[in-house]
Phi, psi and omega in degrees: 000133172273121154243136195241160192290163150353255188338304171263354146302312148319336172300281223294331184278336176277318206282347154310297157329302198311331210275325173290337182316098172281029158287143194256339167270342187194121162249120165252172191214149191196127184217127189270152172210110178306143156353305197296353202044067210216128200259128165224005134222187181226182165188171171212179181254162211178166190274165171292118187300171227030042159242122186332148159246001175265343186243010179270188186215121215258343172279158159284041209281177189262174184046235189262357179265356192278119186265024178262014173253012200209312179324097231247082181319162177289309191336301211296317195265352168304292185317315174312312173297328186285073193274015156268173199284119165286353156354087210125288190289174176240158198242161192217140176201122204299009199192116167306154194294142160295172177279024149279323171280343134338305154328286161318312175308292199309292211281353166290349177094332204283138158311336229191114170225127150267107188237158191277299161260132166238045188280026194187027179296349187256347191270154194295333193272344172261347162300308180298323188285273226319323180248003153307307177303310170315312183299347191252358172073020190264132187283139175219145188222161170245152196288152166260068206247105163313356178305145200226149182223120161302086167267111163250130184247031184220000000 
C-alpha cells in the first residue's frame, strides 16, 4: 500500500487538472488548499468561457495570433473559481506563477505557492513574480519530491 504525504498528493491533483489543459506546449494545473488540507478549488489554463477553443489560436505566435494573449492561466481560474475566502491557503501549482498570476495570488489572501517546474525561471515575468511575492511576503517552494504515482482508469 502507497500513502503518499500532503504535497504530493496536492501535486498530483494540479498536475491532474493540467492534463485538461488543450494547450499544445505547456499545460499547467493549480489546486488551491485550506489550512485544513481541504482542496477548494483547482484550475488549469485554458480560453475564457464561452469561447471556442477550436477557434482560438493556441501557437505562440506574435499579435493578436499570439494565445498568450486569451489565455486565462490555471493560477488565475483556480483563484477565480475558489470563491471562498482564500485567506491563508497554499496554491500547488505544476509551473511557478508569472507576475500577472503572481498579482493575483498577492490580492487573494494565499500564503503559500508550491511548485513544480521552474522552466522559465530566467524570464522577466518570473523574475518580477519572484520579486512581488517576496515583497508581499508569500513564502514559495519547489516540491522536491521522488514519487512516483500510476494512475490507470481502465
Amino acid at each position: 500500500m502507497q500513502i503518499i504525504n500532503w504535497d504530493d498528493y496536492f501535486m498530483s491533483v494540479a498536475y491532474i487538472s493540467s492534463l485538461r489543459s488543450k494547450d499544445p506546449r505547456t499545460q499547467v494545473g493549480a489546486c488551491i488548499v485550506d489550512k485544513n488540507h481541504r482542496i477548494i478549488s483547482t484550475g488549469y489554463n485554458g480560453m475564457p468561457n464561452n469561447c471556442n477553443d477550436s477557434e482560438m489560436p493556441w501557437e505562440p505566435k506574435e499579435g493578436l495570433e499570439s494565445k498568450y494573449l486569451y489565455v486565462v492561466h490555471a493560477e488565475q481560474n483556480a483563484i477565480l473559481y475558489g470563491k471562498n475566502d482564500l485567506q491563508g491557503c497554499t496554491l500547488y501549482a505544476t509551473l511557478f506563477p508569472c507576475n500577472e498570476c503572481s498579482k493575483s495570488i498577492i490580492q487573494s489572501g494565499i500564503s503559500e505557492v508550491v511548485y513544480l517546474s521552474d522552466k522559465y525561471k530566467d524570464s522577466e515575468q518570473t523574475i518580477v513574480s519572484r520579486f512581488i511575492l517576496n515583497m508581499a511576503g508569500i513564502k514559495y517552494r519547489q516540491l522536491a519530491s521522488d514519487t512516483r504515482i500510476e494512475i490507470n482508469l481502465g
